[in-house]
C-alpha positions, -999 to +999 in steps of 0.1 A: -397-295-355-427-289-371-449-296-337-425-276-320-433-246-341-473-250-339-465-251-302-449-222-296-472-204-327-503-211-302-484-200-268-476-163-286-509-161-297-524-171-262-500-144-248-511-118-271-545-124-266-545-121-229-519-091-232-546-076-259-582-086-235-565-067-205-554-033-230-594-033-240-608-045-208-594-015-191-620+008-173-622+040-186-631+064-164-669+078-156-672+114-161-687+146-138-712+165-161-718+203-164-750+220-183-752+248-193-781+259-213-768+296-216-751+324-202-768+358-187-760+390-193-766+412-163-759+449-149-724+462-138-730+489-113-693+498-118-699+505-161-717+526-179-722+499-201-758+509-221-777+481-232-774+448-223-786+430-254-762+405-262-754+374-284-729+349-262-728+316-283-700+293-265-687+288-227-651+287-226-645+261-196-616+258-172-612+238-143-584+246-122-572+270-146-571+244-172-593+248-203-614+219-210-628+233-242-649+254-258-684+246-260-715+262-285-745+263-261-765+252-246-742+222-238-737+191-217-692+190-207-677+161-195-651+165-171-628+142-162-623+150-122-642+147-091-647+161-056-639+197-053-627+222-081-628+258-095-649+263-119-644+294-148-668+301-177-659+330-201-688+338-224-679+332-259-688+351-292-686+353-329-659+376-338-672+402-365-701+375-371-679+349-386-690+316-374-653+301-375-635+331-356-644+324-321-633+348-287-636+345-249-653+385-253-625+405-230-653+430-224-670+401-202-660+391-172-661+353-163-682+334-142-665+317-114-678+290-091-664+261-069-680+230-075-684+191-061-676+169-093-697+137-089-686+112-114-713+102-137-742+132-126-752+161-144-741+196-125-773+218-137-763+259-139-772+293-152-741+313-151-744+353-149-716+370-162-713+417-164-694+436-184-655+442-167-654+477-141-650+504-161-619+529-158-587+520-153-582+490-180-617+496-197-631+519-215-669+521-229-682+546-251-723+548-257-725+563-294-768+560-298-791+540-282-824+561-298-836+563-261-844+606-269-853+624-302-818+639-305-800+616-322-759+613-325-756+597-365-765+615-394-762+606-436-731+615-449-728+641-478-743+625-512-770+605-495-801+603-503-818+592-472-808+597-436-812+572-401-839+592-381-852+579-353-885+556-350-910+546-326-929+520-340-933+486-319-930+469-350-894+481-358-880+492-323-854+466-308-857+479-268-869+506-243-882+535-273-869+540-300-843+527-324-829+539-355-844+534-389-831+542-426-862+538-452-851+535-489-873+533-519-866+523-550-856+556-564-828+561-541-796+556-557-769+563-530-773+563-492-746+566-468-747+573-430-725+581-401-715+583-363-721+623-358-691+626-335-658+619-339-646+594-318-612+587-303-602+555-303-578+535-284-546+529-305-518+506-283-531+474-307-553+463-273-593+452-285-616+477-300-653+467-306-680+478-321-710+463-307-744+468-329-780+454-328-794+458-364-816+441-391-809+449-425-828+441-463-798+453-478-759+440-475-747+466-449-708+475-455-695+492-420-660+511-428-638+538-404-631+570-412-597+578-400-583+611-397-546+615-397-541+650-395-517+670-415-513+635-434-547+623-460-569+604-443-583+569-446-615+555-458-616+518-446-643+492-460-641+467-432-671+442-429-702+435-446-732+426-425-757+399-444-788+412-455-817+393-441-844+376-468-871+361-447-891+396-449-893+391-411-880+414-387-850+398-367-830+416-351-790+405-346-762+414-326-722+419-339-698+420-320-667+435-351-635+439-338-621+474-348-584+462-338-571+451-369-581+483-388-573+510-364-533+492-366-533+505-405-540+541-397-509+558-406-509+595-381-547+585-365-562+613-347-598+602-348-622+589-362-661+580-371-679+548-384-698+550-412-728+524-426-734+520-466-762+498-479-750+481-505-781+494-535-782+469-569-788+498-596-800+469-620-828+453-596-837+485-575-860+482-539-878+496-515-865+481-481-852+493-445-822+496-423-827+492-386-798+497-360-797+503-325-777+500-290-744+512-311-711+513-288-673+509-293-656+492-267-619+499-255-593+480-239-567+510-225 
């Protein structure tokens, strides 16, 4: 009996093993590769788009309408098919400059391609991607560029410094000019705003605000909502980072306005409004430079 059980103990065990060798042994499959180092903005002839300064940080990937992922570039994607396929990539951003809120930008159209899938080589590309037409479903509005000495922003009352426009190389983004606030040590309050009121979309589709600045103070951006006969709304919204490396570097936000604009309680307009954030108890001299300011609607 004994014998009998060592017996049998060795033939599940040989059984399991083989049964085990052939689940690990099994060939998993070679990959097609696509690399994409990073994805161009270029010129819609159909949008009245402005500047073209942009910050796309991820490709959203689909194959055959499936999403594969969602890739930070630049980046090398493994894809699990061969022969021929279509290809999409939607140019990805930060949303309102939060690392962890990610978004296929809707104001972007995608790059679309067929492609031969080789297992196991590397499919090199530079997608090109436009802003979508303008008209029908989009809407953009150009608030200041600083391209011309009139300017469309302005302090709000109880500041003590304005944006003017500057010319400098040293602090001008593109093309000639851009907009800089200076602020000394002395200043205790400063505040500006979009000159003209702006109407903005309000069916809960995506609004954007898309900005190039650099700032040496913590820059709060807020709405100013009239609701006409009702009081209207001052609304804080985001705080952009001030920068400390006493270099000029200039980044782009992309703030979603969506979120905001839902709380508005009669909305008839409104304007955006900048506050740098002043520390009364360690006072500075320092600058504020913004430029290529533009809301963006989905109708």
């Amino acid at each position: 009996m004994k014998i009998k059980v060592n017996v049998l103990s060795v033939i599940i065990v040989s059984i399991f093993g083989l049964c085990s060798c052939s689940i690990f042994d099994k060939t998993e499959p070679t990959p097609s590769w696509i690399r994409i180092e990073s994805i161009d903005l270029v010129d819609n002839p159909s949008a009245d788009e402005g500047s073209l300064s942009n910050d796309i940080t991820d490709a959203w990937v689909y194959i055959d309408d499936n999403i594969i992922g969602i890739f930070e570039l630049p980046a090398d994607i493994p894809i699990l098919e061969e022969g021929n396929h279509r290809l999409l990539v939607g140019p990805g951003i930060k949303v309102s400059t939060i690392s962890t809120l990610r978004d296929n930008y809707i104001f972007y159209g995608a790059y679309e391609r067929t492609v031969n899938l080789v297992p196991g080589e590397v499919l090199e590309m530079e997608p090109e991607v436009m802003y979508r037409d303008e008209g029908v479903s989009y809407l953009y509005y150009v608030v200041e560029d600083f391209e011309d000495s009139f300017i469309e922003m302005g302090a709000l009352g109880g500041s003590d410094a304005n944006i003017v426009r500057t010319t400098n190389p040293a602090y001008v983004y593109e093309g000639n000019g851009s907009g800089i606030v200076n602020i000394s040590d002395s200043i205790t309050a400063v505040a500006f705003r979009t000159s003209e009121n702006i109407e903005f979309s309000l069916n809960g589709k995506a609004v954007y605000l898309e900005i190039d600045y650099y700032t040496e103070f913590d820059l709060t951006i807020g709405l100013h909502i009239d609701n006409s006969p009702l009081s209207p709304q001052t609304l804080d919204y985001l705080t952009l980072n001030a920068s400390d490396d006493g270099e000029v570097k200039w980044r782009k936000a992309y703030i979603a306005l969506t979120s905001i604009l839902d709380v508005a309680t009669n909305f008839k307009f409104g304007y955006v409004y900048f506050i740098p954030q002043l520390v009364e108890s360690s006072p500075k001299n320092g600058i504020v430079l913004i430029d290529n300011v533009k809301i963006m609607s989905q109708l």
